[in-house]
N, C-alpha and C positions, 0 to 999 in steps of 0.2 A: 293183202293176204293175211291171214288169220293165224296169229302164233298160236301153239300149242302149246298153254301151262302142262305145267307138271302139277303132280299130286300125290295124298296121301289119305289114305281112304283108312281112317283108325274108328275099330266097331271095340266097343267094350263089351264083355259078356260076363256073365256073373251065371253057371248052372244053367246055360242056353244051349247045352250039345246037340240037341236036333235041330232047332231055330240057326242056330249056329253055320252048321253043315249048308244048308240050303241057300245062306248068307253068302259063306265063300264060294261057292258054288257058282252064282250067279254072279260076284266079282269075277272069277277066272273068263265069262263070257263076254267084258267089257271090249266096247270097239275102241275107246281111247289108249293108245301106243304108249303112254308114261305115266304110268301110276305106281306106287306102291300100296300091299295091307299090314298094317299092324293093330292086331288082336292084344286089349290090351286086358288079362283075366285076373279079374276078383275076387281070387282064391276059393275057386269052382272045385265042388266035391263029385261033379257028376259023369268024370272022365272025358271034359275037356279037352285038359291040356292033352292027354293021349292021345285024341282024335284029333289034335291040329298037328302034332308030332308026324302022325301015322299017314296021313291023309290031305294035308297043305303044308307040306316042306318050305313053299315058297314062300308061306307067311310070317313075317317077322311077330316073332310072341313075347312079348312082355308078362310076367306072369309076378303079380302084388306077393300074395300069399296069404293074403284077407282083403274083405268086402271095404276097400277103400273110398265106395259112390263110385256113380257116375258121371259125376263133376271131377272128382280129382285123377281118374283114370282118362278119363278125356283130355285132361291138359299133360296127363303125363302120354299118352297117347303122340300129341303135338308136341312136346317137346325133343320127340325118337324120330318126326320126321325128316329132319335137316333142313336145307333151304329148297323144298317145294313153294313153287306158284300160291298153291291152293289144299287147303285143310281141311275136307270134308267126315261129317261125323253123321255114321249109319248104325241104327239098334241093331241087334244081333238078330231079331225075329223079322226081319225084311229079306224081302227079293227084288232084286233093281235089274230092269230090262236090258239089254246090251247097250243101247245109245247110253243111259243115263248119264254116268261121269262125263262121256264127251259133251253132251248137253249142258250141262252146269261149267265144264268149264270151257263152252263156246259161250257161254252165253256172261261170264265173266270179263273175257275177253271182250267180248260187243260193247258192254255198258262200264266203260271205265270210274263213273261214279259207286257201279255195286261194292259194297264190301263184302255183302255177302249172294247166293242165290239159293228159292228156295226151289225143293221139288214137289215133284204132284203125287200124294201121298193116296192110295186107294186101298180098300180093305183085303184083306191077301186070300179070304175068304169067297168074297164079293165081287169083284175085279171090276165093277160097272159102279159101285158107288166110291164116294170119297171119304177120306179122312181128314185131307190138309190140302188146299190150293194155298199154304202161305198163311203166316199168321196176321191178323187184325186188329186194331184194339178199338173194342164197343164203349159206347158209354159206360163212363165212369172209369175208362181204363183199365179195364176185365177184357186181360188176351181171349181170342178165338181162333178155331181152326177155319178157314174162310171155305166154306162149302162142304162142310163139316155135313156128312149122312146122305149128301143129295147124290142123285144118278150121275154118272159122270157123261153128259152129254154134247160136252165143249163149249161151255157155258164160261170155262174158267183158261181157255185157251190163247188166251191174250199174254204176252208177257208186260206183264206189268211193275207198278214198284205194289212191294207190299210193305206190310211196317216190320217184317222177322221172319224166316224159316224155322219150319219147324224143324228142331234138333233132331227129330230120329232119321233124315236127313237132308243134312245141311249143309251148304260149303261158302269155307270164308276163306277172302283172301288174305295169306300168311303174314302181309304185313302189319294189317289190320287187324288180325286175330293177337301178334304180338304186341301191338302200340295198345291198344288195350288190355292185355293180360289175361286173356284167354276168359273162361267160365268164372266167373266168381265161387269158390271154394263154398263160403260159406252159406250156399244154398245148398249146398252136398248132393243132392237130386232134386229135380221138376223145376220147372220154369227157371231154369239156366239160360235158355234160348231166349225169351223174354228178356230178361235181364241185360242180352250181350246185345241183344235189337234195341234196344232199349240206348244203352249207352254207343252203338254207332252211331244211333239218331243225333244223338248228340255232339258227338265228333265230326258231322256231316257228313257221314256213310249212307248208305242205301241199300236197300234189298230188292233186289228182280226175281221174281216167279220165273219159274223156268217151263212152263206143260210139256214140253219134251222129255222130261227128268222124268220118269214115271218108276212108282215105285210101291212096293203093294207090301203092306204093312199087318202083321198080328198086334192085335191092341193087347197090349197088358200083360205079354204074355211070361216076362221075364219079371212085372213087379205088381203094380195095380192092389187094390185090396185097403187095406189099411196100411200099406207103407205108403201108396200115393195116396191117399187122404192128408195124413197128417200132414207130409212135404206140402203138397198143394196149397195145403190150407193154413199154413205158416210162411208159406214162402210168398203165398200172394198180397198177403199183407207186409212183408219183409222190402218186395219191390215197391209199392204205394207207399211206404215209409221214405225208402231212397230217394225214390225219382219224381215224386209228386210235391211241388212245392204250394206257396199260401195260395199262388194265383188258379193253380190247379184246382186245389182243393176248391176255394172258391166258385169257380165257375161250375164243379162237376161235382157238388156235394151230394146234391139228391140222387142220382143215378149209383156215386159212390154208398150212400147211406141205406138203399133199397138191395142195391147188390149184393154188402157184405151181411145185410140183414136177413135176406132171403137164402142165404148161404147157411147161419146158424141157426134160424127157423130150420130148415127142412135137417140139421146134422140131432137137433133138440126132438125135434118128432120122431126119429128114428133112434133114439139115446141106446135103445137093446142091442143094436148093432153096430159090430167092433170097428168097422169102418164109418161109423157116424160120430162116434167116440174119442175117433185116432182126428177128424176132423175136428173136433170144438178144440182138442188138447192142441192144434197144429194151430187155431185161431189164438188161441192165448196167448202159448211160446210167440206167434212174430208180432201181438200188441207188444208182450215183452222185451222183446228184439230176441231173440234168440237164435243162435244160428247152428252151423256145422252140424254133425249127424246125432241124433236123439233115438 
């Protein structure tokens, strides 16, 4: 018989009130029987907190009072939910179909090696193509969204292990999310979710795909631009610093040497553009090691 985790379904928002609404919206329509939301906000100037006041009672609010990232709001998020099963982290610009949570955490449940599981991530726009069947890592160690643009035509409907969910939603189990320490802080934004796949792998964790979990996503709608350039492109070198050791390097130099080349080539051809610019400055910072928010 199939236990029913609990859970805690914690969305950070920073200035997302329309994304927002359609967010919790779509939670209130969940078929899983034990959940909790908590909204945890970024010290949002765009009437927010008012409309979660006015309009999700039910939702427990955390409110910063400034733009603390999406990493440190995330663990503070996790840390308000008490002892839930399962820790799931949803962007504020999603819509999740009624199964989802139950989905993710039957399917927790099923594969007792998962630590985490990921969902099936489609354009909220588009609802036939993908964003995220689960993340991958390509040669050289360069995360990808696995069926990343393609039609969604059940191509990716396998539950499988993949190597990370993608964080805009994801759910890990509370133990595993604690014995680890949640997001690493000092990535402040992007490739946080890499980073926590990354060191499951290493604890001997696992990640299952979930295609049930379906989940339709606005790209970029709440950052994108030059703040994700720069994170991106600091924090990608920040994680190949950590987690890539001689033997790594060794064996995956060239694919490493082409990738991160072809990365500042094209940021150098576009130098007039502020988002080309926030990228070479975010390659520097993590040769340098640099971390936390900039």
């Amino acid at each position: 018989m199939m236990i029913m985790l609990s859970a805690a379904v914690i969305v950070v928002n920073w200035n997302g009130k329309g994304y927002l609404r359609v967010c919790l919206q779509s939670l209130r329509r969940q078929t899983h029987p034990d959940f909790q939301v908590i909204v945890v906000d970024n010290g949002s100037t765009d009437g927010s907190l008012e409309m979660l006041a006015q309009e999700f009672p039910e939702v427990r609010v955390e409110a910063l009072g400034d733009n603390r990232g999406f990493v440190v709001a995330s663990n503070i998020g996790a840390q308000l939910a008490g002892e839930v099963d399962v820790l799931v982290m949803l962007n504020n610009d999603t819509e999740a179909e009624p199964q989802w949570l139950q989905a993710l955490c039957n399917a927790l449940e099923a594969h007792p090696r998962a630590g985490a599981a990921a969902s099936k991530m489609l354009l909220f726009d588009r609802r036939d193509v993908l964003h995220s069947a689960g993340d991958v890592m390509a040669p050289g160690f360069f995360p990808q969204n696995r069926g990343v643009w393609e039609v969604d035509q059940g191509q990716y409907d396998d539950d499988i292990w993949v190597f990370g969910p993608c964080g805009g939603a994801a759910a890990y189990r509370r133990e595993v999310w604690e014995a680890l320490g949640g997001f690493d802080e000092r990535l402040f934004m992007y490739l946080e979710d890499v980073d926590l796949a990354w060191r499951m792998q290493k604890a001997g964790w696992k990640t299952v795909f979930v295609p049930e979990a379906r989940v339709y996503h606005h790209l970029s709608a709440t950052g994108g631009g030059k703040i994700a350039s720069y994170y991106v492109g600091r924090n990608l070198i920040l994680l190949h610093r950590w987690h890539l050791g001689w033997a790594d390097v060794r064996k995956a130099w060239r694919p490493l040497l082409v990738g991160h080349g072809r990365i500042v080539w094209k940021a150098l051809r576009a130098w007039r553009g502020e988002a080309a610019r926030a990228r070479l400055k975010g390659v520097v910072h993590g040769v340098l090691g640099v971390t936390g928010k900039r």
